[in-house]
C-alpha positions in Angstrom: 2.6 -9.9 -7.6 3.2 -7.2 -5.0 3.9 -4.7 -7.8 0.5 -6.0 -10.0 -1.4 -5.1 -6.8 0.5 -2.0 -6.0 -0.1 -0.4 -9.5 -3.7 -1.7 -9.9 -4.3 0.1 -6.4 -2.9 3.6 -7.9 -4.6 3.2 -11.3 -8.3 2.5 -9.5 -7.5 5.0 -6.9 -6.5 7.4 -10.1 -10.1 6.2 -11.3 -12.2 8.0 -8.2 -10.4 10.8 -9.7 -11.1 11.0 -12.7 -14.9 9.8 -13.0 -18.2 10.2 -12.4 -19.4 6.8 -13.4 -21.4 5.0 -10.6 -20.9 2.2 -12.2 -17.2 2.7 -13.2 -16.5 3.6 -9.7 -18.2 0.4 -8.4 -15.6 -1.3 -10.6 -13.2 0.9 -9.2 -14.3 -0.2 -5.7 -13.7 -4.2 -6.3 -10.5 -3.8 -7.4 -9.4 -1.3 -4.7 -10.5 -3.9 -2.5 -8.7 -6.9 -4.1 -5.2 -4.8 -4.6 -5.3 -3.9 -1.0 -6.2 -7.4 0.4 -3.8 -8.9 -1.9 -0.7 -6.7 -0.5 -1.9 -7.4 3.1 -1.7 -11.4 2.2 1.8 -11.7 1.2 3.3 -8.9 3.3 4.5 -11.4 5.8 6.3 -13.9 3.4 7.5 -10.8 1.6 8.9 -9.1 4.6 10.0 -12.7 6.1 12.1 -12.7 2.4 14.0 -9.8 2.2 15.0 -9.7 6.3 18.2 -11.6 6.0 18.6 -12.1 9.6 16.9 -14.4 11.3 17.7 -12.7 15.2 16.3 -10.0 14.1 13.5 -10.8 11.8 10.8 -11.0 14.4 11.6 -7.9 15.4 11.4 -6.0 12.4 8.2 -7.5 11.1 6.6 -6.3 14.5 8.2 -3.1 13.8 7.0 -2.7 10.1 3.3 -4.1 11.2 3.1 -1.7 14.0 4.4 1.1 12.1 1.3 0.8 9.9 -1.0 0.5 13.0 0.3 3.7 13.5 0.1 4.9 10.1 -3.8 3.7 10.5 -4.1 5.7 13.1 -2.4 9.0 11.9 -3.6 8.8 8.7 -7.0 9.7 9.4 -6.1 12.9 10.9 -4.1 14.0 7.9 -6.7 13.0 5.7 -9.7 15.0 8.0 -7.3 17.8 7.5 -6.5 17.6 4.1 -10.3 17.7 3.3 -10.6 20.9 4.8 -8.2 22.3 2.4 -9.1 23.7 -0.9 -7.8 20.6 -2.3 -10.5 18.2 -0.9 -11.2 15.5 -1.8 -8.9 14.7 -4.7 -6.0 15.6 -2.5 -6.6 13.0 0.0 -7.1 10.5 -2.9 -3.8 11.7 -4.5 -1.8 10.8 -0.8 -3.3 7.5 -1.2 -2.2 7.4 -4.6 1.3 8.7 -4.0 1.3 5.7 -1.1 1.0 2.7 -3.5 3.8 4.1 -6.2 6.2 4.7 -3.3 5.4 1.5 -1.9 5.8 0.0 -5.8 9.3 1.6 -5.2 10.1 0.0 -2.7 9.5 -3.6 -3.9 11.0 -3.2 -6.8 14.4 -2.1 -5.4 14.1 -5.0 -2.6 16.5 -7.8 -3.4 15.6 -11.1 -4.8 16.1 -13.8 -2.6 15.2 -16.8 -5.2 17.4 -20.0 -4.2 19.1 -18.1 -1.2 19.5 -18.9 2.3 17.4 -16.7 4.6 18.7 -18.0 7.7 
């Protein structure tokens, strides 16, 4: 699932790209919205998963959670400054894009843990 809402995320951020469709882009917006919120509600099981162990499982989820508090709050000062540059707009659009493939990356190299112990 995380890699359905991962590559949905990319193709409608691909979409603000590409078009000048209000209504498209409304589209666009709603599932923007529903890739992102569905990546935020399994992180946690996810990262729970793939930790193997348990000592040190609270501490990395705190660590990857935090991480992207910090992300959230560097991001916007990369992104201010990225509009400034001649490539605008579709420049900060294409980090974001460039985000959710890496990300896709990422969970598709992750091992399965299906019928393993995770303590």
């Amino acid at each position: 699932m995380f890699l359905a809402y991962l590559l949905v995320g990319a193709g409608v951020v691909f979409v603000y790209i590409l078009s000048s469709n209000e209504w498209l882009l409304m589209v666009a917006i709603f599932f923007t919205g529903f890739s992102v919120n569905g990546i935020f509600a399994g992180a946690g099981p996810f990262f729970a998963e793939i930790i193997g162990n348990t000592a040190s499982r609270g501490f990395l989820m705190g660590l990857a959670y935090n991480g992207g508090r910090l992300g959230g709050f560097i991001a916007p000062l990369v992104i201010g400054t990225l509009t400034s540059t001649a490539g605008g707009f579709v420049l900060d659009l294409s980090t974001t894009i460039v985000a959710f493939i890496a990300a896709a990356v990422v969970v598709f190299f992750a091992p399965e843990t299906r019928g393993k112990s995770l303590s």
